[in-house]
DSSP file (Angstrom, degrees, kcal/mol; ACC not computed):
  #  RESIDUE AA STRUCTURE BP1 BP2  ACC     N-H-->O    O-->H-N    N-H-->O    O-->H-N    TCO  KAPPA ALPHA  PHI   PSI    X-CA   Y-CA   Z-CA
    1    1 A X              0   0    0      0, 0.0     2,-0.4     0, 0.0     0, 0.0   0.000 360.0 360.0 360.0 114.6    5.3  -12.8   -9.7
    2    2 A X        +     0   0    0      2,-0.1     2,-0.4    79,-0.0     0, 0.0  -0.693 360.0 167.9 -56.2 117.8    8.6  -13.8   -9.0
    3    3 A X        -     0   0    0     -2,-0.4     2,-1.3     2,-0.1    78,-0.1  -0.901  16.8-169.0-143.6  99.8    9.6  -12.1   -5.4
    4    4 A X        -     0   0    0     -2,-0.4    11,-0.4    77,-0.1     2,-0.4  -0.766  23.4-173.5 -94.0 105.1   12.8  -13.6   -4.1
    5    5 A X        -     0   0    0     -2,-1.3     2,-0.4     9,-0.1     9,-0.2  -0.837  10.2-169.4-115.1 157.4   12.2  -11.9   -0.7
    6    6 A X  B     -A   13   0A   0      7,-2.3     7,-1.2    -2,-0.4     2,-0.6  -0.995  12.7-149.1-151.9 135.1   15.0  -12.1    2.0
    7    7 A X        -     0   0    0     -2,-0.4     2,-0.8     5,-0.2     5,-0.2  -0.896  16.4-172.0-107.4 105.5   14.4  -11.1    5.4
    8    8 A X        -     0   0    0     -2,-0.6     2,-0.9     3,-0.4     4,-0.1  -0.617  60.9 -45.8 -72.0  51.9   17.5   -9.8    6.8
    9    9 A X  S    S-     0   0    0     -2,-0.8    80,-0.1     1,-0.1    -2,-0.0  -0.911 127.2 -22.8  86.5-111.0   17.6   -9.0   10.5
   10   10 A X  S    S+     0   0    0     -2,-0.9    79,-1.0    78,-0.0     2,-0.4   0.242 119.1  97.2-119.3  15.4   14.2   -7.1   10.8
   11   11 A X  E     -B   88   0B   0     77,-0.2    -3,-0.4    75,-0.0    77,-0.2  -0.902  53.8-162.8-104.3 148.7   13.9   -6.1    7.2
   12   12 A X  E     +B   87   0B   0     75,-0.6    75,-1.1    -2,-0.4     2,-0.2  -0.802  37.1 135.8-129.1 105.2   12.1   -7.6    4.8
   13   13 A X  B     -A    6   0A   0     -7,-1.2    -7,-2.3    73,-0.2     2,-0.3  -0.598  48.0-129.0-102.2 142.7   13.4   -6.4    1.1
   14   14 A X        -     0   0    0     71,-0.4     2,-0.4    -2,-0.2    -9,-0.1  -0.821  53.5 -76.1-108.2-179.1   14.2   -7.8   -2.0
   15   15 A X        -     0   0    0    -11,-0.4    69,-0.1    -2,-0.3     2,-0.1  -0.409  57.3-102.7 -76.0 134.4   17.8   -6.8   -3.5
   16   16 A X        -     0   0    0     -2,-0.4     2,-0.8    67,-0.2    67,-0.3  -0.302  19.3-122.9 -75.4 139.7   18.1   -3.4   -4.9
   17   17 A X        -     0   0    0     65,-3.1    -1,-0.1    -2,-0.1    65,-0.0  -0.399  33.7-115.2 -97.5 108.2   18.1   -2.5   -8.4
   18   18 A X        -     0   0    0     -2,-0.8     2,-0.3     1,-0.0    -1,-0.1   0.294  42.0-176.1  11.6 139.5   21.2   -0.7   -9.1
   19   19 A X        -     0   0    0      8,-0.1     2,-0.3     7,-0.0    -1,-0.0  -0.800  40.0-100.5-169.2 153.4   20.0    3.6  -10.3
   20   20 A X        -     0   0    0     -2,-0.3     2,-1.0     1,-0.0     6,-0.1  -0.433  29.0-124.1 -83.8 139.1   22.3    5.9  -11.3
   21   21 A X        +     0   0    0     -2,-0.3     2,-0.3     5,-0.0    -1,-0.0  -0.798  64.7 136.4-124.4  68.3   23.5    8.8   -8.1
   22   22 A X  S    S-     0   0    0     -2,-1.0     4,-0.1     2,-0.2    -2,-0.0  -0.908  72.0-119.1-129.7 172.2   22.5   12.0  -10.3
   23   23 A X  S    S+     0   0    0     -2,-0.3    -1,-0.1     2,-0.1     3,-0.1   0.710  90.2  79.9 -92.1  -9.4   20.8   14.9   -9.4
   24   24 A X  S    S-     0   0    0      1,-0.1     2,-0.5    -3,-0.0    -2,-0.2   0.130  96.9 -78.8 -51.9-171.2   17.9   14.2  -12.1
   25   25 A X        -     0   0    0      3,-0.0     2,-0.1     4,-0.0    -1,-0.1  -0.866  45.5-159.6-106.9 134.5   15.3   12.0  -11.5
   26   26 A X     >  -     0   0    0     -2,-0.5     4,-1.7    -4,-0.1     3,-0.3  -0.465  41.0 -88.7-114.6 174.4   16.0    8.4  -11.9
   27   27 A X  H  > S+     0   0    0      1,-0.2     4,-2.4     2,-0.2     5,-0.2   0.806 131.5  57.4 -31.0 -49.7   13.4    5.4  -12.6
   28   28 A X  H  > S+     0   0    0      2,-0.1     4,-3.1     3,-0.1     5,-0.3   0.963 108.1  56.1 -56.2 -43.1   13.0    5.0   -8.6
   29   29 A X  H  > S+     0   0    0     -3,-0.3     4,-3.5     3,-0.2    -2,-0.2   0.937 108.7  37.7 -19.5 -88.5   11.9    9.0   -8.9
   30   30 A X  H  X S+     0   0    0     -4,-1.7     4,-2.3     2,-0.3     3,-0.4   0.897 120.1  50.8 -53.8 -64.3    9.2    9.0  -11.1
   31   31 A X  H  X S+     0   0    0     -4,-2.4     4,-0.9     1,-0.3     5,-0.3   0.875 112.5  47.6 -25.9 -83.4    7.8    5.4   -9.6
   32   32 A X  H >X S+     0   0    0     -4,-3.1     4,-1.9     2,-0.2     3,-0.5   0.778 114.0  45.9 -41.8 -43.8    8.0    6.6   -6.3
   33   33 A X  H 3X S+     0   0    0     -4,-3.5     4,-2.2    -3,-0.4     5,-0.3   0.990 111.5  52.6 -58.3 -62.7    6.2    9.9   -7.3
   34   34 A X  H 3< S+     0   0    0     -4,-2.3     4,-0.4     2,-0.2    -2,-0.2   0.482 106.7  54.1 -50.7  -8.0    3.7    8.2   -9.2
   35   35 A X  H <X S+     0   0    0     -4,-0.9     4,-3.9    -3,-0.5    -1,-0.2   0.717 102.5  53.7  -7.4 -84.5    3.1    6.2   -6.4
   36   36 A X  H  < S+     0   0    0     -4,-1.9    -2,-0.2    -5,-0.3    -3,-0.1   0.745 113.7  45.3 -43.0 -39.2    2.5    9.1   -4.0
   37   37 A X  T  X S+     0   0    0     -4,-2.2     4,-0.8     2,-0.2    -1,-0.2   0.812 107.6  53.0 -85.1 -32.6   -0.1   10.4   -6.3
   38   38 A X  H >> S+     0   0    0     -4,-0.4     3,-4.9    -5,-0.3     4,-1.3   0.987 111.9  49.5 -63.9 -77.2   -1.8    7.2   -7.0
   39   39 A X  H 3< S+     0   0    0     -4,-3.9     4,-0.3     1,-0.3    -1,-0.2   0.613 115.1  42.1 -44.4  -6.5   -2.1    6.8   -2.9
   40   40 A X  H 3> S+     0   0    0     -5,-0.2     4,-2.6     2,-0.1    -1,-0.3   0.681 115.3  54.7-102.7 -16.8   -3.6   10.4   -2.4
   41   41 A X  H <X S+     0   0    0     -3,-4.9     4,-5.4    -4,-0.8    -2,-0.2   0.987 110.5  45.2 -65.2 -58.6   -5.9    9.6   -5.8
   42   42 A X  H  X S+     0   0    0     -4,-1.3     4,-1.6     2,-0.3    -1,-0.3   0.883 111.7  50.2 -53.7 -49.2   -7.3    6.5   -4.3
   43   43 A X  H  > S+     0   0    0     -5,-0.4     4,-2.6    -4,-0.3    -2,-0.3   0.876 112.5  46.7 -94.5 -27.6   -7.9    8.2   -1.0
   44   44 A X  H  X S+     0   0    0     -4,-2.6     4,-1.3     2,-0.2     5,-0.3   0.943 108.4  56.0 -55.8 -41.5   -9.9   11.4   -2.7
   45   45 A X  H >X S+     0   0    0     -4,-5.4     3,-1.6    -5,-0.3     4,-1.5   0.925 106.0  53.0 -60.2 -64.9  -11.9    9.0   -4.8
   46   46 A X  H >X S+     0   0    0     -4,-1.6     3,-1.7     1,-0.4     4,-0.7   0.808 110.7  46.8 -14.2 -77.8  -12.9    7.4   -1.3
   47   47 A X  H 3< S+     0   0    0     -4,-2.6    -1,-0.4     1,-0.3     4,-0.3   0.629 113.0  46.1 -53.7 -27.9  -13.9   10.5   -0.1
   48   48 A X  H <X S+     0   0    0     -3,-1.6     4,-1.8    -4,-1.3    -2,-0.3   0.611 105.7  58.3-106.2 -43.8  -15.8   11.4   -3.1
   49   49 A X  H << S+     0   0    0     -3,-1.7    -1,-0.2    -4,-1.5    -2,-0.2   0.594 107.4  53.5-103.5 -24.7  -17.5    7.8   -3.2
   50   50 A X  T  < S+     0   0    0     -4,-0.7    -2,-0.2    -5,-0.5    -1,-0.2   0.695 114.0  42.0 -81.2 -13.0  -18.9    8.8    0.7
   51   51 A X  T  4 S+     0   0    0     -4,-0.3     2,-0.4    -5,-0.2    -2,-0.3   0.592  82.9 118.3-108.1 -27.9  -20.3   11.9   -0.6
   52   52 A X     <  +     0   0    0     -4,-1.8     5,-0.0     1,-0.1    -3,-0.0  -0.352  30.9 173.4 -40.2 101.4  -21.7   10.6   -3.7
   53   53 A X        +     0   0    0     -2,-0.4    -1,-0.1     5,-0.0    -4,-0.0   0.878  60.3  76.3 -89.5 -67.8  -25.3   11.2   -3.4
   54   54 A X  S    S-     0   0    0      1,-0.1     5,-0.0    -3,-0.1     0, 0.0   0.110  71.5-147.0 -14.9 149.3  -26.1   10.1   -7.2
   55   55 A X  S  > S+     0   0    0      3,-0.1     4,-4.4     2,-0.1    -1,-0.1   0.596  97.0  50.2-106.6 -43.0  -26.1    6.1   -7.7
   56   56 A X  T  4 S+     0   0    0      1,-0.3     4,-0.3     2,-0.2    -2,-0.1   0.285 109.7  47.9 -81.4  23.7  -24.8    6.6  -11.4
   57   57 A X  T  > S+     0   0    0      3,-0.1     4,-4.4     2,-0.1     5,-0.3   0.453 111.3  47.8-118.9 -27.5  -22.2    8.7  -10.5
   58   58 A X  H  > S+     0   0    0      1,-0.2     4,-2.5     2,-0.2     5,-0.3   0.976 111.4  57.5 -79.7 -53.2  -20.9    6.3   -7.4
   59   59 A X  H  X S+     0   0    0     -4,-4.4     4,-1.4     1,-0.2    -1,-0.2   0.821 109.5  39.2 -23.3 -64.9  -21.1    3.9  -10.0
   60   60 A X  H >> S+     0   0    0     -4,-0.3     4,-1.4     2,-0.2     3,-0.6   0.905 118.2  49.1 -65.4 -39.3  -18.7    5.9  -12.1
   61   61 A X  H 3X S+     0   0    0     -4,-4.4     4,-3.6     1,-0.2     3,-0.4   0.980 110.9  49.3 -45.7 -57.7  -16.5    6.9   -9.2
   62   62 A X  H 3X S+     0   0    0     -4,-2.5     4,-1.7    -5,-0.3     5,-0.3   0.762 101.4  57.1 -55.2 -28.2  -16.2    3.7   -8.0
   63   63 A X  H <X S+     0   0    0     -4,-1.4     4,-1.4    -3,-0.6    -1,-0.2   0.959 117.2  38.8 -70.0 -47.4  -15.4    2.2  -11.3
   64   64 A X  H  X S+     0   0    0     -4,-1.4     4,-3.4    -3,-0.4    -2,-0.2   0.848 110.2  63.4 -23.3 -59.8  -11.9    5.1  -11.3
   65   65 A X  H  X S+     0   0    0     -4,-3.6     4,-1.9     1,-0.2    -2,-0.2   0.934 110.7  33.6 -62.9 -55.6  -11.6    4.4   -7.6
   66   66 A X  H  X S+     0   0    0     -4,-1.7     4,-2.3     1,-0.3     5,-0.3   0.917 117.5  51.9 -80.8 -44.9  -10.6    0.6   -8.4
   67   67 A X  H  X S+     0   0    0     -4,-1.4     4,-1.5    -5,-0.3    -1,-0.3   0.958 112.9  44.3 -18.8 -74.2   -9.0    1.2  -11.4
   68   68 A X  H  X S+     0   0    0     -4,-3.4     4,-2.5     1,-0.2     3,-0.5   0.903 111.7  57.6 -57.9 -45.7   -6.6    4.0   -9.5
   69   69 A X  H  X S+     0   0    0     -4,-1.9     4,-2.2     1,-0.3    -1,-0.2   0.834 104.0  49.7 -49.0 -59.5   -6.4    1.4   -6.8
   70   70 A X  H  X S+     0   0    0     -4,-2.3     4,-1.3     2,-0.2    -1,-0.3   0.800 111.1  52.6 -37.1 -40.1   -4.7   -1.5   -9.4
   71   71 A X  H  X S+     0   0    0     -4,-1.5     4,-0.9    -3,-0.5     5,-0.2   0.926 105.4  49.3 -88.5 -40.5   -2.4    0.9  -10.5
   72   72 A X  H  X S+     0   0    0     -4,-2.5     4,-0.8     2,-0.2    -2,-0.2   0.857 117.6  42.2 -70.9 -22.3   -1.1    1.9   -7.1
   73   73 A X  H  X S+     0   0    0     -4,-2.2     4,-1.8    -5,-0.3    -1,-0.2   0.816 110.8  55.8-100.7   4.7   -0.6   -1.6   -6.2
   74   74 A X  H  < S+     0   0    0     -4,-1.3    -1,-0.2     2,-0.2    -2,-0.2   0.387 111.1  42.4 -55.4 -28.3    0.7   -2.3   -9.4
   75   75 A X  H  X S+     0   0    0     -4,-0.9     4,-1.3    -3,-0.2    -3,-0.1   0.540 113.8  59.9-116.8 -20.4    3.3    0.5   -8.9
   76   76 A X  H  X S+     0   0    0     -4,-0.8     4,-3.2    -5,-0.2     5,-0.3   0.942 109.9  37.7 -65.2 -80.8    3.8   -0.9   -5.1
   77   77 A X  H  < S+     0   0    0     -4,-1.8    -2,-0.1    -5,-0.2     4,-0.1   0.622 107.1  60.6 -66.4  -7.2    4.8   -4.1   -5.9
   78   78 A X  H >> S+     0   0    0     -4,-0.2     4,-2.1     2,-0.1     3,-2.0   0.921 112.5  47.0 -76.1 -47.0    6.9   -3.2   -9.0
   79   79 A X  H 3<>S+     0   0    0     -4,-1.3     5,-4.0     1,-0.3     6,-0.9   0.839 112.1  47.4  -9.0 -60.7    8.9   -1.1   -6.1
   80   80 A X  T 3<5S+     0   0    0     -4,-3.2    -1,-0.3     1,-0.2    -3,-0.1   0.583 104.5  58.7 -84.0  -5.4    9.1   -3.8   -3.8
   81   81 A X  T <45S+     0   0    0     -3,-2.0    -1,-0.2    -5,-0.3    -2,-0.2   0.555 109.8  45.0 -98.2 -28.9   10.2   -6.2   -6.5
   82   82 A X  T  <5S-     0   0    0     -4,-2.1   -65,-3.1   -66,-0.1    -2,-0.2   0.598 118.2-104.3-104.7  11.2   13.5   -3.8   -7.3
   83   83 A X  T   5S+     0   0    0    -67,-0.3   -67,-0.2    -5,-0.3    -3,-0.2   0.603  87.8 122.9 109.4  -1.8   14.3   -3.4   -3.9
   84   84 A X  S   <S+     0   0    0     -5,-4.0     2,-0.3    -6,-0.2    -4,-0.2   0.640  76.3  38.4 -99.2 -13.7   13.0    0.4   -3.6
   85   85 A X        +     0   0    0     -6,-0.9   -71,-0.4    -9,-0.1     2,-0.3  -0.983  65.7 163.7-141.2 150.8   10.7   -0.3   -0.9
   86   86 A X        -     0   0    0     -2,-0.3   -73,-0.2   -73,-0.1     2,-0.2  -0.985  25.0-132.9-153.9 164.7   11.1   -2.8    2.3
   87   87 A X  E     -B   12   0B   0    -75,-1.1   -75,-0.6    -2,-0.3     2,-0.4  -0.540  23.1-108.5-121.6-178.5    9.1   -3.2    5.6
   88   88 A X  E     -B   11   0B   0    -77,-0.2   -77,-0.2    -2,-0.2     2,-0.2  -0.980  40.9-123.1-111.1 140.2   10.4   -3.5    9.4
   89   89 A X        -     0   0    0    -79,-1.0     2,-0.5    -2,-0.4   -78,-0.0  -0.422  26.5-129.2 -55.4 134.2    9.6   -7.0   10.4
   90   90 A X        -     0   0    0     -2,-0.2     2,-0.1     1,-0.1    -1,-0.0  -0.870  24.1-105.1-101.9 138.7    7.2   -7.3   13.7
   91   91 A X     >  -     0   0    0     -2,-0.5     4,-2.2     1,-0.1    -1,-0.1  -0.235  19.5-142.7 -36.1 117.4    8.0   -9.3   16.5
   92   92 A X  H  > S+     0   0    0      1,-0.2     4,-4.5     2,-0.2     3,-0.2   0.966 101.9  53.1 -59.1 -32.8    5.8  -12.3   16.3
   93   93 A X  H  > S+     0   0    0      1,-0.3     4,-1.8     2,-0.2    -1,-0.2   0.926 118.6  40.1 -47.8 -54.1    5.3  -12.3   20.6
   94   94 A X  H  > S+     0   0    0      1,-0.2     4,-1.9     2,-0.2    -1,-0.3   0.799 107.0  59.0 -85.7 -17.5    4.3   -8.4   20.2
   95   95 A X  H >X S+     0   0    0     -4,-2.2     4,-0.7     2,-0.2     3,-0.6   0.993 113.8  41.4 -71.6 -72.4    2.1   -9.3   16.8
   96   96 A X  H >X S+     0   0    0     -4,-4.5     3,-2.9     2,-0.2     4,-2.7   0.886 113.8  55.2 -34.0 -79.5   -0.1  -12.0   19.6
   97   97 A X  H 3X S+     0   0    0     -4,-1.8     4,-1.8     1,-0.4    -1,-0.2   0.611 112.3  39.3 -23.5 -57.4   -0.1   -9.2   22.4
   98   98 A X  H <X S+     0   0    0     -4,-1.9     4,-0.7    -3,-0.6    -1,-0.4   0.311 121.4  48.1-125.2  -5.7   -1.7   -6.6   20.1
   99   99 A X  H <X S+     0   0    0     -3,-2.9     4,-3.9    -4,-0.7    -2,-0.2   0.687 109.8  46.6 -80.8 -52.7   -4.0   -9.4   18.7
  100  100 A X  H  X S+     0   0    0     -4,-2.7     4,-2.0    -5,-0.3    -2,-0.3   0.956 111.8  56.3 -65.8 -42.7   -5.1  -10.9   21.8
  101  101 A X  H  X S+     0   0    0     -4,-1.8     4,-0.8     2,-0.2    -1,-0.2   0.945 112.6  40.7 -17.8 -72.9   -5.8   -7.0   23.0
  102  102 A X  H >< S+     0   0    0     -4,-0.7     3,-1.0     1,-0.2     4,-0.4   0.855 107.7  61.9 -65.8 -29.2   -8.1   -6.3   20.0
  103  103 A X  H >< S+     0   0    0     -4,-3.9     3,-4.0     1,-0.3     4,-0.4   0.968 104.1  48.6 -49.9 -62.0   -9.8   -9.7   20.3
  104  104 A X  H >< S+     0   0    0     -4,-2.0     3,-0.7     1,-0.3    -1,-0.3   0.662 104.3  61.4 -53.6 -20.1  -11.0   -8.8   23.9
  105  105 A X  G X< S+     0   0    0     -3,-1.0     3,-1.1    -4,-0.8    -1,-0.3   0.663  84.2  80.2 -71.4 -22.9  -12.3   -5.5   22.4
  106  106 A X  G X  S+     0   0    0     -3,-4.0     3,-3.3    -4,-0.4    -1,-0.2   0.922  79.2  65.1 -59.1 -44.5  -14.6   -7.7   20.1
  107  107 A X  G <  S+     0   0    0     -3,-0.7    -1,-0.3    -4,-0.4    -2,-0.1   0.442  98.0  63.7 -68.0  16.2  -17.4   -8.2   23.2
  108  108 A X  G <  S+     0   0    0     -3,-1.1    -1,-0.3     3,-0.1     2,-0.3   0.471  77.9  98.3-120.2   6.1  -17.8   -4.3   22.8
  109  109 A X  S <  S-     0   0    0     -3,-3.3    -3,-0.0     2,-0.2     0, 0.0  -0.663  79.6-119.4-102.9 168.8  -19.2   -4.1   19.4
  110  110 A X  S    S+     0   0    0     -2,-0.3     2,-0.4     1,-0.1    -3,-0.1   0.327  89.2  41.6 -90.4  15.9  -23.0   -3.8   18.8
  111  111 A X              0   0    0      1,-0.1    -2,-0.2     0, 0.0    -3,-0.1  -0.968 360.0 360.0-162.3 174.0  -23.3   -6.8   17.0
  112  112 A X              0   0    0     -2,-0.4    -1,-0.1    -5,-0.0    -2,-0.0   0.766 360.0 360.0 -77.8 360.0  -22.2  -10.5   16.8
């Protein structure tokens, strides 16, 4: 996967692919909807896969769940590969701070 990514100030984007400014639904649409659906699919199959009582049915769920999962990050990264999705860059100083925080939390879990 080619990803010429360019961090620009606090964004990190690649450049965006040119769509059409009508009131249908253009390529980014439909992605971006399909997207949205995949990320609520994936998070009922989860729930469904905690509740699963059956072993051959969590089997089968789980086999869906990762499936649906591929496809949403399949559908993520074509996004982020035209430009249609981009993140806010973190401060590395505050990235430590909020590491070093959780670390100390570590001596509070019930096992090593």
């Amino acid at each position: 996967m080619n990803q010429q990514q360019q961090q620009s100030g606090t964004k990190i984007e690649n450049p965006e692919t040119q769509i059409p400014k009508t009131p249908q639904m253009n390529d980014r649409d439909y992605i971006n909807d399909m997207l949205a659906t995949e990320k609520y699919m994936t998070s009922s199959y989860s729930t469904a896969l905690n509740e699963a009582s059956h072993q051959a049915l969590y089997g089968d769920i789980q086999g869906i769940f990762n499936e649906s999962q591929q496809c949403q990050r399949n559908l993520f990264n074509l996004m982020f590969e035209k430009g249609w999705y981009s993140f806010e860059a973190e401060d590395a100083q505050k990235m430590n701070q909020t590491h070093q925080q959780f670390q100390g939390y570590s001596n509070q879990f019930p096992y090593n």
